[in-house]
Z-matrix of the N, CA and C atoms (Angstrom, degrees):
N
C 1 1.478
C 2 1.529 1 109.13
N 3 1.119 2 115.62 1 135.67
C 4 1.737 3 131.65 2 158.25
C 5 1.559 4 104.71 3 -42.99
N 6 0.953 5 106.40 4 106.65
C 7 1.892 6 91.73 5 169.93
C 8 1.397 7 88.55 6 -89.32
N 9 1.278 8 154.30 7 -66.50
C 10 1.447 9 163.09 8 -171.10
C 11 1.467 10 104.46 9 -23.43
N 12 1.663 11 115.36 10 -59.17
C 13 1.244 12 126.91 11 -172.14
C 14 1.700 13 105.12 12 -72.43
N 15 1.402 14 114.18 13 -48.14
C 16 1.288 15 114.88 14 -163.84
C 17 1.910 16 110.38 15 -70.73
N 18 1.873 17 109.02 16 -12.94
C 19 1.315 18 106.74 17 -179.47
C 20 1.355 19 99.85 18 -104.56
N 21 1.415 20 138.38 19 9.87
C 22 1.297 21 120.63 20 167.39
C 23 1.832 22 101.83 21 -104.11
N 24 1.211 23 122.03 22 -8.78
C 25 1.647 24 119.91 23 -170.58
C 26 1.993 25 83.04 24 -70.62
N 27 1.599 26 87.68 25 -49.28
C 28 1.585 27 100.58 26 -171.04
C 29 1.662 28 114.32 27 -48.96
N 30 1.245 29 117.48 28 -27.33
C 31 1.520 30 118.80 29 172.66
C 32 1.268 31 110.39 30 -102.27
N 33 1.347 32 136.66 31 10.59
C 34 1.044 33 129.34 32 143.03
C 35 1.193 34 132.80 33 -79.65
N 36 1.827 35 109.69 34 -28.63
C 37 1.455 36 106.69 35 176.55
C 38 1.231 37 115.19 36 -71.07
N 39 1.582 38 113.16 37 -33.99
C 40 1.499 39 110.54 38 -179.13
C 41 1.509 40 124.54 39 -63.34
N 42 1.851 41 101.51 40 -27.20
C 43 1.619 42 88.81 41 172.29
C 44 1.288 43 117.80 42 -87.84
N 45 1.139 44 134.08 43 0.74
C 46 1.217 45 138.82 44 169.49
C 47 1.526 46 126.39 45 -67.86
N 48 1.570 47 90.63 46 -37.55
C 49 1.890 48 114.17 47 -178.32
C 50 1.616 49 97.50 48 -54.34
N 51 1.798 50 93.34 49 -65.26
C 52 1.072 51 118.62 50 -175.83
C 53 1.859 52 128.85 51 -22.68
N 54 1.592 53 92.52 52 -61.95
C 55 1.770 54 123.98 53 167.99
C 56 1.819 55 114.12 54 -55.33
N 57 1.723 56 99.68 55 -41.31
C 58 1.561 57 87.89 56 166.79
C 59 1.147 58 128.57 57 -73.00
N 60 1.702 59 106.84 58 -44.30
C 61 1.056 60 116.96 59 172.38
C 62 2.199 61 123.27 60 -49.51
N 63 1.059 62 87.12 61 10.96
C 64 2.097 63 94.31 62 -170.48
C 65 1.473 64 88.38 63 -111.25
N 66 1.626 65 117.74 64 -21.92
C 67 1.630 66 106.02 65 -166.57
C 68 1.558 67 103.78 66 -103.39
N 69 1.797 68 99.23 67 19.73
C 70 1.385 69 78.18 68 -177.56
C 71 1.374 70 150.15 69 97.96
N 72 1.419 71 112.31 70 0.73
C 73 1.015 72 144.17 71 -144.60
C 74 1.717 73 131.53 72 43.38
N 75 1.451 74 124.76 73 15.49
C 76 1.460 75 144.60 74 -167.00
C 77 1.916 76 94.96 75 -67.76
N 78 0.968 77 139.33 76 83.25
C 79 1.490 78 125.64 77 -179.04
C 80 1.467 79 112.63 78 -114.15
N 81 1.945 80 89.93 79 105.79
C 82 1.264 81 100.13 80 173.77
C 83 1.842 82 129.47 81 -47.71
N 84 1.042 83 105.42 82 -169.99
C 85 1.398 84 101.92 83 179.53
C 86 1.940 85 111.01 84 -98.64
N 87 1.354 86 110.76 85 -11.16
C 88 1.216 87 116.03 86 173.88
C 89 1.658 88 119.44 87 -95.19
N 90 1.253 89 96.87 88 -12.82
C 91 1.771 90 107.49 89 168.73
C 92 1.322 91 112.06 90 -97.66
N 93 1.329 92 126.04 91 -12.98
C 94 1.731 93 137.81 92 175.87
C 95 1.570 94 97.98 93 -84.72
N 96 1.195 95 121.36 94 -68.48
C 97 1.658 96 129.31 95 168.05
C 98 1.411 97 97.93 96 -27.60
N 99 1.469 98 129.90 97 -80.64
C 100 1.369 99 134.49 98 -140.42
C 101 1.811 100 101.38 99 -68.47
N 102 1.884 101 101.43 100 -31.79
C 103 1.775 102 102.64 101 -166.06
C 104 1.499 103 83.98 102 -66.01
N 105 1.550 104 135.99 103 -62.81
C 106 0.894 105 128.33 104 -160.43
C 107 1.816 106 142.60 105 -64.22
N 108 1.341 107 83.13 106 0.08
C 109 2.050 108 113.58 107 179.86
C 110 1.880 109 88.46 108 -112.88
N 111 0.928 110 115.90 109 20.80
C 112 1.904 111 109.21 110 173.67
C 113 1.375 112 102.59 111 -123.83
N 114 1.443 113 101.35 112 -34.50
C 115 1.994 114 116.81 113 -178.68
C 116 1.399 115 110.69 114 -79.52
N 117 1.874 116 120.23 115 -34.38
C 118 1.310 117 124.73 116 177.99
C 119 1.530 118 93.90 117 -51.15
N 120 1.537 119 102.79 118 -81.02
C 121 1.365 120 117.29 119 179.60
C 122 1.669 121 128.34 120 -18.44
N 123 1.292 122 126.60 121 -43.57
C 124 1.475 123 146.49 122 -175.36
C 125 1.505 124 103.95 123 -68.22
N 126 1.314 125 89.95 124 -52.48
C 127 2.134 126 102.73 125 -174.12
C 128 1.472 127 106.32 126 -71.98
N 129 1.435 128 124.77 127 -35.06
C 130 1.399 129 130.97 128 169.83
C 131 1.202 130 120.76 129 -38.86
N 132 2.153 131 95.71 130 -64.62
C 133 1.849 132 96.96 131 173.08
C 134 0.983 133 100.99 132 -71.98
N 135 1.253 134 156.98 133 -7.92
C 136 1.638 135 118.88 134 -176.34
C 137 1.765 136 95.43 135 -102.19
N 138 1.122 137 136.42 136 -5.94
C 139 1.702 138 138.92 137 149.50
C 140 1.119 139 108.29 138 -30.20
N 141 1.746 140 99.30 139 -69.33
C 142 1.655 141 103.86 140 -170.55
C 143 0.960 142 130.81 141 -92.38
N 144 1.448 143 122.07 142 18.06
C 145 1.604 144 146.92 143 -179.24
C 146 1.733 145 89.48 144 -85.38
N 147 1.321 146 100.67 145 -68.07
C 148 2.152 147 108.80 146 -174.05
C 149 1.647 148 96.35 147 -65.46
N 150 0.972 149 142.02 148 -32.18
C 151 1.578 150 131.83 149 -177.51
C 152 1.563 151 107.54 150 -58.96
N 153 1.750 152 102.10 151 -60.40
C 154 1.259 153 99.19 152 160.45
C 155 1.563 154 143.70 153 -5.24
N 156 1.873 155 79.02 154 -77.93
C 157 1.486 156 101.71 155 -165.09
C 158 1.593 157 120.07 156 -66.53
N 159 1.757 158 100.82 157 -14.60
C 160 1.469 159 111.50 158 -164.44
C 161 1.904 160 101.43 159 -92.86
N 162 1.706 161 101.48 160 -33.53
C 163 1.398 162 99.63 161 174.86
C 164 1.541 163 109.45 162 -63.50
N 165 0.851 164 139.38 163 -23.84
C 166 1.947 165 143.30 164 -134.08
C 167 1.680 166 82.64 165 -93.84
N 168 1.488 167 122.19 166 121.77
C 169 1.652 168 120.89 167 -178.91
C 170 1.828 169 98.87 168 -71.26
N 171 1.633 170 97.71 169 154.89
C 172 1.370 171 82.35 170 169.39
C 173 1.769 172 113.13 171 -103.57
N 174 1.185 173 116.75 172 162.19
C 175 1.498 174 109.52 173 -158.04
C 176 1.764 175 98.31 174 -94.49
N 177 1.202 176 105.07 175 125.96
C 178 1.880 177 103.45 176 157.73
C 179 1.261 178 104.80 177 -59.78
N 180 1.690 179 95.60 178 141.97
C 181 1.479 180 103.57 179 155.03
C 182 1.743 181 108.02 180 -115.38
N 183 1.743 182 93.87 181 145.04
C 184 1.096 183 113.14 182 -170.92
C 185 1.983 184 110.96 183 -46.70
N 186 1.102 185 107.79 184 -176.85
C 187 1.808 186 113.91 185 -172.57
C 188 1.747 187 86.91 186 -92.77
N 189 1.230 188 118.64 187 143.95
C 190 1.407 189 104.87 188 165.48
C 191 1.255 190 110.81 189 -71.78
N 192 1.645 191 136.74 190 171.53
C 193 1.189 192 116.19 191 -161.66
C 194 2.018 193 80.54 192 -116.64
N 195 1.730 194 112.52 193 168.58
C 196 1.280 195 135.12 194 -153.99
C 197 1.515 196 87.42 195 -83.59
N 198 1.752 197 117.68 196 148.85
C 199 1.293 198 122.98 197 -165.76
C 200 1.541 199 87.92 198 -100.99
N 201 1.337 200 116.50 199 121.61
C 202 1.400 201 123.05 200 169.86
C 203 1.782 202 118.52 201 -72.78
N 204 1.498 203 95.16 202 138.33
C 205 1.923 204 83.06 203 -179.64
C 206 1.465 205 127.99 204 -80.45
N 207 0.879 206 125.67 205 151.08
C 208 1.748 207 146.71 206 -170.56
C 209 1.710 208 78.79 207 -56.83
N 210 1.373 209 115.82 208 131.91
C 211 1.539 210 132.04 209 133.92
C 212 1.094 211 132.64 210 -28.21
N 213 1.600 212 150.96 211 110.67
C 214 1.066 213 120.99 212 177.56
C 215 1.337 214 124.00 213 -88.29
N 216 1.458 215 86.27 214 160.85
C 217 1.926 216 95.15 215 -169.65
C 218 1.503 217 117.24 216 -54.01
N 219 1.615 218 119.77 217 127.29
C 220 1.355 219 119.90 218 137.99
C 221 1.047 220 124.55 219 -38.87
N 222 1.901 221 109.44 220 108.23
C 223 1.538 222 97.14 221 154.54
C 224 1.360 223 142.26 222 -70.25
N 225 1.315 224 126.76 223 147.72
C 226 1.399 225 117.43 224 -146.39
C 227 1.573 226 105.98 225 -100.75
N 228 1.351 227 131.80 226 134.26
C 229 1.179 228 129.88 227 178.43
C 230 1.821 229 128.72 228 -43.17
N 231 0.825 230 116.19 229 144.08
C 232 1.645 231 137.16 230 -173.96
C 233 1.771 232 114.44 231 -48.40
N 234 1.257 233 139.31 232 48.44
C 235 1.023 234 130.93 233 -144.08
C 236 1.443 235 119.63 234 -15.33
N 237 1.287 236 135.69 235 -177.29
C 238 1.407 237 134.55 236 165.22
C 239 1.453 238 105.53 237 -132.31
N 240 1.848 239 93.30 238 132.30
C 241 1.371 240 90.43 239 172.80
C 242 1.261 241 131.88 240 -106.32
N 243 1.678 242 127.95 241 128.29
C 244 1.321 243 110.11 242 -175.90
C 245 1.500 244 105.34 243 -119.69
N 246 1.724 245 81.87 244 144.40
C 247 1.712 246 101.08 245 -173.23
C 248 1.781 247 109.84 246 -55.56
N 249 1.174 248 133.84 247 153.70
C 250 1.544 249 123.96 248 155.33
C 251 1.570 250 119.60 249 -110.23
N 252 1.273 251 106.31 250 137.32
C 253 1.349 252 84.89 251 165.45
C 254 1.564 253 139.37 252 -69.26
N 255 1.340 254 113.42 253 164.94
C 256 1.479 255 107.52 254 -172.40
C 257 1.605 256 104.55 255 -81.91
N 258 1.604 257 100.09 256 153.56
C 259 1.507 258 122.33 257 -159.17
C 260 1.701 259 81.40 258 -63.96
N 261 1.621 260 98.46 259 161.61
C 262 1.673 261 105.12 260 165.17
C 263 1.798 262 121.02 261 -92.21
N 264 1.082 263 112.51 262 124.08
C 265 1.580 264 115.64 263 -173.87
C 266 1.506 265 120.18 264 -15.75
N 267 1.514 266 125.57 265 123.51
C 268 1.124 267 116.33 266 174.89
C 269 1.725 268 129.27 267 -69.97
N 270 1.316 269 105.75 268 131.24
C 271 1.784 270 103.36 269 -172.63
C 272 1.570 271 102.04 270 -94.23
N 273 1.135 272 117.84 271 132.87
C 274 1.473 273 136.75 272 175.18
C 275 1.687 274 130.52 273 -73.87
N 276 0.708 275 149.11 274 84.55
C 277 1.571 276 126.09 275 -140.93
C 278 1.726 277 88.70 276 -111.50
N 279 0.646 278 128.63 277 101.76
C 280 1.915 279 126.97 278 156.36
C 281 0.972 280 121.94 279 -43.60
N 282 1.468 281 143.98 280 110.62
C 283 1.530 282 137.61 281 176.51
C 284 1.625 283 105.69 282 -90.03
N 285 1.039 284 98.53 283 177.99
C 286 1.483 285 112.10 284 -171.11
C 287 1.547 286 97.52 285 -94.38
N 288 1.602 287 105.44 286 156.46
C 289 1.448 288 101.81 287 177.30
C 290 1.494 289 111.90 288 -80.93
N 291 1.488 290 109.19 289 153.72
C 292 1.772 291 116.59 290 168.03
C 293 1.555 292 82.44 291 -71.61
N 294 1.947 293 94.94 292 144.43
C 295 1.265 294 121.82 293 156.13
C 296 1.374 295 126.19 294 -78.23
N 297 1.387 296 97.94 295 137.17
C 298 2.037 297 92.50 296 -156.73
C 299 1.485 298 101.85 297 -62.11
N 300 1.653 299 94.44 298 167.31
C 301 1.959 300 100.81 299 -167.62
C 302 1.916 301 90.87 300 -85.61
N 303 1.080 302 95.87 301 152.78
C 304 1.426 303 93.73 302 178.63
C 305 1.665 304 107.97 303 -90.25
N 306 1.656 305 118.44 304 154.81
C 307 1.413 306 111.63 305 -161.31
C 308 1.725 307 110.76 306 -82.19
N 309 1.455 308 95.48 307 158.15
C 310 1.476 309 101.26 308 -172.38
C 311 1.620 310 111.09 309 -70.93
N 312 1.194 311 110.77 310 167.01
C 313 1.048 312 97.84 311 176.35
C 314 1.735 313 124.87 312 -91.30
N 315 1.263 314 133.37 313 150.83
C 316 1.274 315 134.13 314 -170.82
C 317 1.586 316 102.46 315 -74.42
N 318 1.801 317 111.12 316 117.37
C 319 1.424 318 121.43 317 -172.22
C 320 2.106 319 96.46 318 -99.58
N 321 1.550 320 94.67 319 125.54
C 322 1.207 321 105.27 320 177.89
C 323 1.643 322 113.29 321 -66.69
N 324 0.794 323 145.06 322 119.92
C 325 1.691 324 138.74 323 151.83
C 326 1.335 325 120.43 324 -81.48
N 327 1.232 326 129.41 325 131.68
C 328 1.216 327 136.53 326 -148.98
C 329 1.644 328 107.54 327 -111.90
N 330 1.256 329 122.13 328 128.83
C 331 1.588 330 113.83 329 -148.69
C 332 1.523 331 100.06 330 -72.46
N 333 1.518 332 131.57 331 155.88
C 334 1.291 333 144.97 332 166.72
C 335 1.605 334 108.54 333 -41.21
N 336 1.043 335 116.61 334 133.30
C 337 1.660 336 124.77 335 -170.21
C 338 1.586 337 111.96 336 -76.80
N 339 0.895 338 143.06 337 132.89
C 340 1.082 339 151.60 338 -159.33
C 341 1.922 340 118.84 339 -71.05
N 342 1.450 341 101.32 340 103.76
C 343 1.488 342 89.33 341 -168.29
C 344 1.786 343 130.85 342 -42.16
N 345 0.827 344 110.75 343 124.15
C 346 1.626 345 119.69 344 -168.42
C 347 1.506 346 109.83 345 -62.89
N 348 1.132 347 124.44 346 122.49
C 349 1.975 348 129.70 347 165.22
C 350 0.937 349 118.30 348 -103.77
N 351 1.353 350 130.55 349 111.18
C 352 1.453 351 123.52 350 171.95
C 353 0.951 352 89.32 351 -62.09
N 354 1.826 353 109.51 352 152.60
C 355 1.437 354 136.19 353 128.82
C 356 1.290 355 122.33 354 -40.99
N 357 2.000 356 118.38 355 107.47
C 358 1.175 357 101.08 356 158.36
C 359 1.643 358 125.00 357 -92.61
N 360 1.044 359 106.58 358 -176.42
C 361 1.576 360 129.30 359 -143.21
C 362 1.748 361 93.21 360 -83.01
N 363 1.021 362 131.40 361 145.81
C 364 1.709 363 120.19 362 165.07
C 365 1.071 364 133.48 363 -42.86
N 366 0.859 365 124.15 364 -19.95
C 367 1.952 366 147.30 365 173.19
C 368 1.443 367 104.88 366 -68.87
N 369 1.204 368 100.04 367 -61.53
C 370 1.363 369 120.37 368 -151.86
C 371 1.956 370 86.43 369 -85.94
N 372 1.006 371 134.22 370 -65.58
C 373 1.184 372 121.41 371 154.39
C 374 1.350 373 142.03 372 18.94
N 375 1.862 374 94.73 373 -73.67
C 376 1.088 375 144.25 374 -171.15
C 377 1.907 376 104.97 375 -75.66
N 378 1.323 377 119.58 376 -25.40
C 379 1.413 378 124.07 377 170.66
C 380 1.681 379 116.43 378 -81.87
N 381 1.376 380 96.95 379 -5.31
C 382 1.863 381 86.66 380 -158.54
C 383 1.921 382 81.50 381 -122.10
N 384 1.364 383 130.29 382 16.32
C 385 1.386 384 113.21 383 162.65
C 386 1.296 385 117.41 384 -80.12
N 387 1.406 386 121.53 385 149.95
C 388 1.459 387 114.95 386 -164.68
C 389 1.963 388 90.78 387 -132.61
N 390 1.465 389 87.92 388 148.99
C 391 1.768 390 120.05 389 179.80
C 392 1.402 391 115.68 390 -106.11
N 393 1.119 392 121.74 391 99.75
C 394 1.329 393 110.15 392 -173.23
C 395 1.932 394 124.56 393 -60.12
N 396 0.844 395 135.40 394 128.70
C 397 1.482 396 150.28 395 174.02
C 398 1.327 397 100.07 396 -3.26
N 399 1.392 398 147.26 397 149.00
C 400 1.715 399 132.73 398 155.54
C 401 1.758 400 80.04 399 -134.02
N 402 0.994 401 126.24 400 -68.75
C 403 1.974 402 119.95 401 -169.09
C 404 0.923 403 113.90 402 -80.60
N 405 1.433 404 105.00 403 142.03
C 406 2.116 405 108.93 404 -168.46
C 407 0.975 406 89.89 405 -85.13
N 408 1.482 407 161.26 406 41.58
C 409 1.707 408 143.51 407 108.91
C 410 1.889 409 98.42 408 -50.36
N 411 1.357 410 102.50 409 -45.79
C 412 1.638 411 102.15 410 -157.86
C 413 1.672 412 99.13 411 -64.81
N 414 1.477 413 130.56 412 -34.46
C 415 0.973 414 127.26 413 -179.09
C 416 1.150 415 112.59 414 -74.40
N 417 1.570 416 126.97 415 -49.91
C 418 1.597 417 101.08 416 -171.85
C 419 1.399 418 116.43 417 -85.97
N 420 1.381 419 101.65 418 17.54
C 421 1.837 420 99.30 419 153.66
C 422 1.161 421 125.03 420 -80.15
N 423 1.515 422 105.92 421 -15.45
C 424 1.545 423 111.31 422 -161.82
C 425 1.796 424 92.35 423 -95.44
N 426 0.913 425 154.91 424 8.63
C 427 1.080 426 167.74 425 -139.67
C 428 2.099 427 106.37 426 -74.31
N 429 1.261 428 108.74 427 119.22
C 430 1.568 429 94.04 428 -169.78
C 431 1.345 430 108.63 429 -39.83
N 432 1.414 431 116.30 430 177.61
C 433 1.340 432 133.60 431 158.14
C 434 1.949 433 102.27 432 -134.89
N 435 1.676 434 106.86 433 148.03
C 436 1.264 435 93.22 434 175.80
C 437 1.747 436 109.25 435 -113.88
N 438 1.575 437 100.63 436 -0.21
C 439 1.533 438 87.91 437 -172.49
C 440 1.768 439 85.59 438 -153.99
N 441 1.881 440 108.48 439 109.43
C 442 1.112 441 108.75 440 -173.61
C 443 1.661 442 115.43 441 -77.72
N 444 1.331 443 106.24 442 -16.97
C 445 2.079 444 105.18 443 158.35
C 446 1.359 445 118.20 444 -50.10
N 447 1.374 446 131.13 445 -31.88
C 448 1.106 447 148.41 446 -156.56
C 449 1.485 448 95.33 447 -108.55
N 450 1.229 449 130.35 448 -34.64
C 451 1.238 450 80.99 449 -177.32
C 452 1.774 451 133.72 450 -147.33
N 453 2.184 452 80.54 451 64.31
C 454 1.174 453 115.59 452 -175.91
C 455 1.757 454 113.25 453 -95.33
N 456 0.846 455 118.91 454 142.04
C 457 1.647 456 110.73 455 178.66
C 458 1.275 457 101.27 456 -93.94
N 459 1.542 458 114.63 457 169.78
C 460 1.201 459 130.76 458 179.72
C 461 1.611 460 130.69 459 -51.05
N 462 1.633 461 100.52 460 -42.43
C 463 1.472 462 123.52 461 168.00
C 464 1.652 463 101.29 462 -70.26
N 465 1.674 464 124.84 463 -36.18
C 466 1.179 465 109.37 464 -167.32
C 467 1.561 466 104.95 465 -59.04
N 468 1.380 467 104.51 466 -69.30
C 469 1.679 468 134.39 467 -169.24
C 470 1.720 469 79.15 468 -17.69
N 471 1.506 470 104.80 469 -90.66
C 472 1.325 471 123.94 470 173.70
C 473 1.782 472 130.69 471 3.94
N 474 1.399 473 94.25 472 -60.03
C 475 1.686 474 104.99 473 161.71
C 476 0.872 475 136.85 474 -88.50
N 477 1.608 476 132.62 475 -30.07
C 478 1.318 477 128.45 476 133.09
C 479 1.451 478 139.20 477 -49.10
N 480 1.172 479 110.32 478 -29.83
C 481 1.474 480 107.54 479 155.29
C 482 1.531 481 136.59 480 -66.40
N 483 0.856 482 100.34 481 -34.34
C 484 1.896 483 133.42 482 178.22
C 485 1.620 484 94.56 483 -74.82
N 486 1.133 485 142.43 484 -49.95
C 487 1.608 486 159.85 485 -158.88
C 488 1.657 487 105.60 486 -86.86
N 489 1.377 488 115.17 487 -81.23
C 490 1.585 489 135.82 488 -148.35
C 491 1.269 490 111.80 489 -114.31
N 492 1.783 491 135.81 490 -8.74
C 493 1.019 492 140.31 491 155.71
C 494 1.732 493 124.30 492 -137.66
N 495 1.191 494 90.26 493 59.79
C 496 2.184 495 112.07 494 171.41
C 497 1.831 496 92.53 495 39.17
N 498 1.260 497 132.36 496 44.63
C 499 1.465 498 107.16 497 -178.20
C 500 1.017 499 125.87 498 75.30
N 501 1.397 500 125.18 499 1.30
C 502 1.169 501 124.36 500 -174.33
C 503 1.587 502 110.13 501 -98.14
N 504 1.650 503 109.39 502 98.72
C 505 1.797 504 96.05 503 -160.23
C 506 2.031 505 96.20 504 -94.52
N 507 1.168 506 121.36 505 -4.05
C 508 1.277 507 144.49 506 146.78
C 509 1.303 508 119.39 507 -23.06
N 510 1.688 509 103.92 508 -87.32
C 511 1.174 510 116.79 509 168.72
C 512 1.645 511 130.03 510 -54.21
N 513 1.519 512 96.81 511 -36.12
C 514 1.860 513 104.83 512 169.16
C 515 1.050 514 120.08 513 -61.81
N 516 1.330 515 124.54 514 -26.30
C 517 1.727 516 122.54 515 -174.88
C 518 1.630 517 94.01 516 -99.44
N 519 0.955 518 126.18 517 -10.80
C 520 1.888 519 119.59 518 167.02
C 521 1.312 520 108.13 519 -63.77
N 522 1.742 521 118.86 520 -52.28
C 523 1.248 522 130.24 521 -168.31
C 524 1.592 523 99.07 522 -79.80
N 525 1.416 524 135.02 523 -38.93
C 526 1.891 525 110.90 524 177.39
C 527 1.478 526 96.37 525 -85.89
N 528 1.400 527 146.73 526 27.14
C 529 1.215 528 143.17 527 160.15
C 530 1.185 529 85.06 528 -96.76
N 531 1.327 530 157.19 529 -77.79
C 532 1.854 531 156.60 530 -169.68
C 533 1.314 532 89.80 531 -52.04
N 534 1.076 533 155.65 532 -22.40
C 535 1.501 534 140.31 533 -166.46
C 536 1.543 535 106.69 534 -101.70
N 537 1.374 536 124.71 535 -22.67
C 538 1.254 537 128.61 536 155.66
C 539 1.124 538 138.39 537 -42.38
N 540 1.406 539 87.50 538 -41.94
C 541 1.278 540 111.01 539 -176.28
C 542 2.199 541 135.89 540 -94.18
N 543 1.283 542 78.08 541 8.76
C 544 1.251 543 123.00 542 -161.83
C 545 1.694 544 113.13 543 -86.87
N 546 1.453 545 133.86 544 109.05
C 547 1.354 546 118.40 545 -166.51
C 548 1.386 547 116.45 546 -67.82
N 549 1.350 548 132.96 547 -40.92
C 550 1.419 549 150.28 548 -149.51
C 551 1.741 550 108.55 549 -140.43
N 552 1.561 551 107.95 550 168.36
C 553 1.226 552 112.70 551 157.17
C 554 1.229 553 133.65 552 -63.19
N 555 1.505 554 112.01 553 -38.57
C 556 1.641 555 132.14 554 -144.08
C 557 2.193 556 82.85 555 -76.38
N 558 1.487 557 106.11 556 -42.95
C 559 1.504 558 104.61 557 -178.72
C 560 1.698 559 107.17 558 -70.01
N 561 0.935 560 140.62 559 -14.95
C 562 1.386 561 147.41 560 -149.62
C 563 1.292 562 87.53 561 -101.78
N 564 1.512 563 115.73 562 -62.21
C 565 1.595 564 116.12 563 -176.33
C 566 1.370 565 107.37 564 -44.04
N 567 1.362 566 116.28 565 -53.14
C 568 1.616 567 127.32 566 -177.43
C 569 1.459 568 125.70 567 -34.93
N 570 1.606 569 91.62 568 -44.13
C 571 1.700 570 113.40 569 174.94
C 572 1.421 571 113.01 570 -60.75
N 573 1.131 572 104.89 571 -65.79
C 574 1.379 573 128.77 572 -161.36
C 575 2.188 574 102.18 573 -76.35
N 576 1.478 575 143.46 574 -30.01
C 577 0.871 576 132.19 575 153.70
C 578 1.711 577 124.51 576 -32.76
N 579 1.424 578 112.67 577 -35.01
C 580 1.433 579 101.89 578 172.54
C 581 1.627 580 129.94 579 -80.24
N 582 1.324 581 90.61 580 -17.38
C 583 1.226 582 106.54 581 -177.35
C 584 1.371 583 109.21 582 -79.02
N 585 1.137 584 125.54 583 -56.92
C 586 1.525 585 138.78 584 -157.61
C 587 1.763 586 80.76 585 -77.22
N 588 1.343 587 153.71 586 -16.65
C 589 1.375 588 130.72 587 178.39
C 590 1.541 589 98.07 588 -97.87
N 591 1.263 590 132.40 589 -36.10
C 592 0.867 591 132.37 590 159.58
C 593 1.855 592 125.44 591 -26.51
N 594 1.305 593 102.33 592 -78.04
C 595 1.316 594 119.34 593 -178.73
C 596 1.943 595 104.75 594 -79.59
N 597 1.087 596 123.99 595 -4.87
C 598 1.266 597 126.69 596 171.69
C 599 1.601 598 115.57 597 81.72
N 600 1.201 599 132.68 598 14.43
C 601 1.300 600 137.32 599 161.91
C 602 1.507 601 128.59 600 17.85
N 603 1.412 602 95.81 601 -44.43
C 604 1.677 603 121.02 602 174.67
C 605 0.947 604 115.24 603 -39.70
N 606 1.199 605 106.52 604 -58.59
C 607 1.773 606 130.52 605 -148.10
C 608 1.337 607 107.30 606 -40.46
N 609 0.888 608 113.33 607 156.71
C 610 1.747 609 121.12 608 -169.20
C 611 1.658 610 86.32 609 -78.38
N 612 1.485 611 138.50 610 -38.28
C 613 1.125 612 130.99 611 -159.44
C 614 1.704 613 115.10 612 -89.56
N 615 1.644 614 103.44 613 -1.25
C 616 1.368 615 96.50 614 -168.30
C 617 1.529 616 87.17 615 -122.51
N 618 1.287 617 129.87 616 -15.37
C 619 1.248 618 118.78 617 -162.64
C 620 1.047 619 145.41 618 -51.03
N 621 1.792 620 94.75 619 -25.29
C 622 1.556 621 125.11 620 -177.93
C 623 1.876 622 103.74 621 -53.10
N 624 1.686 623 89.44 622 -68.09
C 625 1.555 624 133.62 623 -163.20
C 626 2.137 625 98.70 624 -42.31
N 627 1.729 626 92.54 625 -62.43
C 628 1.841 627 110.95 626 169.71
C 629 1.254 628 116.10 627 -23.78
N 630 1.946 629 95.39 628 -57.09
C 631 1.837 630 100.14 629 -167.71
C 632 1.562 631 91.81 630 -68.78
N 633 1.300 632 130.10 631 -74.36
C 634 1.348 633 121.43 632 -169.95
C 635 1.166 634 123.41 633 -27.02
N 636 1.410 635 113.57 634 -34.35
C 637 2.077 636 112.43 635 177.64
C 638 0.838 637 91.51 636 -72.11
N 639 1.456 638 153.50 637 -51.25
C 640 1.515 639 139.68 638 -110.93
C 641 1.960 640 89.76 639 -109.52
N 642 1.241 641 92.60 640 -29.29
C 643 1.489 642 97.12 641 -179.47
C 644 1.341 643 119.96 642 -88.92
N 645 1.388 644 120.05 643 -14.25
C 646 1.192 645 136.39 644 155.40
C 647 1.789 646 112.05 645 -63.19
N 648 1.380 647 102.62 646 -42.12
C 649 1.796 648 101.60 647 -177.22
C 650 1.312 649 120.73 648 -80.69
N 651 1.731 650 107.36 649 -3.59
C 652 1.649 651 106.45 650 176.83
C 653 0.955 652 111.52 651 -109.00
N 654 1.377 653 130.74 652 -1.48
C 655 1.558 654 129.44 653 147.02
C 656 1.895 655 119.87 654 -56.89
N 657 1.337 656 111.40 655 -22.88
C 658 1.183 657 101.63 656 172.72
C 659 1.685 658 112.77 657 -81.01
N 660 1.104 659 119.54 658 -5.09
C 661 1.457 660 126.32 659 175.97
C 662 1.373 661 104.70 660 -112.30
């Protein structure tokens, strides 16, 4: 049988039912004709679906065939035992001792060279002397800091970069990342001497700006 054919006859009758069924039951003689050439059709395939099925031979199946029995086991012979003879006495041979290695010699290491400071300039000198506090305004300005990235403002970064390192606000946060890291002042100064001759520190125009960093970097110590 068509299943394809036999489910579209099948959706035709239903829309057809359907269509009379909207008029009401009024069924012309060309919608009675057509239901009844959709219903021939339906009963046909399923005719020749069972004709089919009745011609189609049915197949014998063979006899299963008889389960033959397992063999029984050979018993297996008695091992045999054979005696061995005994190993022949082991001979010992003593070697002579290795002669001791003679000692290496003691390699001097030569102590780490002493980190180098330029000399700064008198000017420049002259920015990194420090006054100790006398008015407690002056002290709680001086107040530690533990992380000098942190705790620059936006305008600071800004003017010191623009001022004491050519614009380079890049390079400034490299150098208070090395200053962090840094135990003391006396090394901080060290850092910062090349820089401040470099970029000119002196200058009557930066001088103000200099002391403020420099006084900013000894609060972290």
């Amino acid at each position: 049988m068509n299943i394809q054919q036999a489910n579209l006859l099948l959706e035709k009758i239903n829309g057809l039912h359907k269509s009379i069924s909207l008029d009401e039951g009024e069924v012309s003689s060309i919608e009675r004709d057509l239901m009844m050439s959709y219903i021939r059709q339906f009963y046909e395939a399923y005719m020749d679906a069972e004709a089919t099925a009745v011609a189609m031979p049915v197949k014998k199946t063979a006899p299963r065939p008889k389960p033959v029995p397992a063999p029984k086991p050979i018993p297996k012979p008695a091992p045999v035992v054979v005696e061995k003879a005994p190993p022949p006495p082991s001979v010992v041979v003593q070697s002579e001792p290795a002669p001791p290695l003679p000692p290496k010699p003691a390699v001097k290491v030569a102590p780490p060279p002493a980190p180098s400071v330029s000399k700064a300039s008198p000017a420049i000198e002259a920015l990194f002397s420090h006054r100790a506090a006398t008015e407690l305004s002056e002290k709680l300005s001086q107040q530690n800091i533990s992380d000098l990235t942190k705790a620059l403002s936006i305008n600071d970064k800004l003017l010191y970069s623009n001022e004491l390192f050519g614009r380079d606000m890049s390079g400034m946060n490299t150098v208070l990342g090395q200053l962090n890291k840094l135990p003391s002042m006396d090394e901080a100064k060290a850092l910062l001497v090349s820089i401040a001759e470099k970029n000119d520190w002196a200058n009557g125009e930066r001088l103000e700006v200099a002391e403020s960093f420099i006084k900013l970097i000894r609060r972290r110590y």
